[in-house]
TORKOL-4160 file (C-alpha; in steps of 0.2 Angstrom, whole numbers, padded with zeros to 4 digits, m for minus):
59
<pt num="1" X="0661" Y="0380" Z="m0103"/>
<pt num="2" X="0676" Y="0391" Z="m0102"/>
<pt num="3" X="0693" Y="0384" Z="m0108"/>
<pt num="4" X="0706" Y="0382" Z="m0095"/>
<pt num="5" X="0726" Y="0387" Z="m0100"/>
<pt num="6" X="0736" Y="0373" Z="m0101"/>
<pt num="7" X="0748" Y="0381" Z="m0086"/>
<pt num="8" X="0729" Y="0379" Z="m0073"/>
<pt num="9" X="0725" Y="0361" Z="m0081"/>
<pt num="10" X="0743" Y="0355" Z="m0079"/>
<pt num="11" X="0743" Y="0365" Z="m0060"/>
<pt num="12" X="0724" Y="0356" Z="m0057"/>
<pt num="13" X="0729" Y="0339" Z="m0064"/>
<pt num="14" X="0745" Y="0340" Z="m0052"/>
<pt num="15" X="0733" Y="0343" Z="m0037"/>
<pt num="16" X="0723" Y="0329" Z="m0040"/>
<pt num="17" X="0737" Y="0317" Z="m0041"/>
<pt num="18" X="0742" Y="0324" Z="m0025"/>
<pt num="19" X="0725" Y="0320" Z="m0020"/>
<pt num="20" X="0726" Y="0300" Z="m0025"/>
<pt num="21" X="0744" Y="0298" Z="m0018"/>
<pt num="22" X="0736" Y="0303" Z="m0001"/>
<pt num="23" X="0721" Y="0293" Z="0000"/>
<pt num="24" X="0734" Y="0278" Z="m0007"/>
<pt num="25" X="0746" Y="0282" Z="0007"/>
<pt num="26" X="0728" Y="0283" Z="0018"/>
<pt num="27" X="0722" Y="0266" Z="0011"/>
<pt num="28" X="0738" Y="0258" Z="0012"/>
<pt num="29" X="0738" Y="0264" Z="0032"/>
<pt num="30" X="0720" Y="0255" Z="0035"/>
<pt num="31" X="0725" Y="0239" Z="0027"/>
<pt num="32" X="0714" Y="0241" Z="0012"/>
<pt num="33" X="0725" Y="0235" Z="m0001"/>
<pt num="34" X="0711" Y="0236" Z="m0016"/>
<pt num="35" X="0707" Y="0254" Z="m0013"/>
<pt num="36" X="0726" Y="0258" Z="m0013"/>
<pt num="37" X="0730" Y="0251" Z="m0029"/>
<pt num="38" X="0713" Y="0261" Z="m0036"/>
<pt num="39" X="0720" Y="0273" Z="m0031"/>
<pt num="40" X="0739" Y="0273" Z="m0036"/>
<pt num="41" X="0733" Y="0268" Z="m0055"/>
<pt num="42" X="0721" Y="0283" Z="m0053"/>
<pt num="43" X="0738" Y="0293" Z="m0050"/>
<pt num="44" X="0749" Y="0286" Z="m0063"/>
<pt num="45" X="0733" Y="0292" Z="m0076"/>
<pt num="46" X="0737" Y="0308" Z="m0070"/>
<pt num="47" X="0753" Y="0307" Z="m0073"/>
<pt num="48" X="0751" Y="0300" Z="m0088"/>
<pt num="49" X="0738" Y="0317" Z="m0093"/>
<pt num="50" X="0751" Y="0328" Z="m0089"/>
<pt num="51" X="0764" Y="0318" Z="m0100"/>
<pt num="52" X="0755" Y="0317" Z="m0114"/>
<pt num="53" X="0738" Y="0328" Z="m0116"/>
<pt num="54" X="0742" Y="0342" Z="m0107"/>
<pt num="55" X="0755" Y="0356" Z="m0115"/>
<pt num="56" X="0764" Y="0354" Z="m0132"/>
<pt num="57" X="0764" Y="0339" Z="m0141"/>
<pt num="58" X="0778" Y="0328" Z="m0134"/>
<pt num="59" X="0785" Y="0324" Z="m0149"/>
């Protein structure tokens, strides 16, 4: 399996929160509280990935 560059992980980790935000927002639209909150703490672990796993060491 190839390494991916930092720059296409961070740029691929972005997306996929993008992805969770959506289907929260979607979730949240159809009344389907438990599937949005799945998928906001999905989101925040993204976020979280890019803060502190992905790029130079944040401290």
């Amino acid at each position: 399996m190839n390494q991916m560059t930092p720059e296409i992980e961070k740029e691929v980790s972005q997306l996929s929160r993008l992805s969770h935000v959506a289907s929260a927002l979607m979730y949240r639209k159809k009344g389907d509280r438990v599937r949005m909150n799945q998928e906001r703490l999905l989101a925040k672990c993204e976020k979280l990935k890019q803060m502190y796993f992905i790029g130079p060491c944040p401290f």
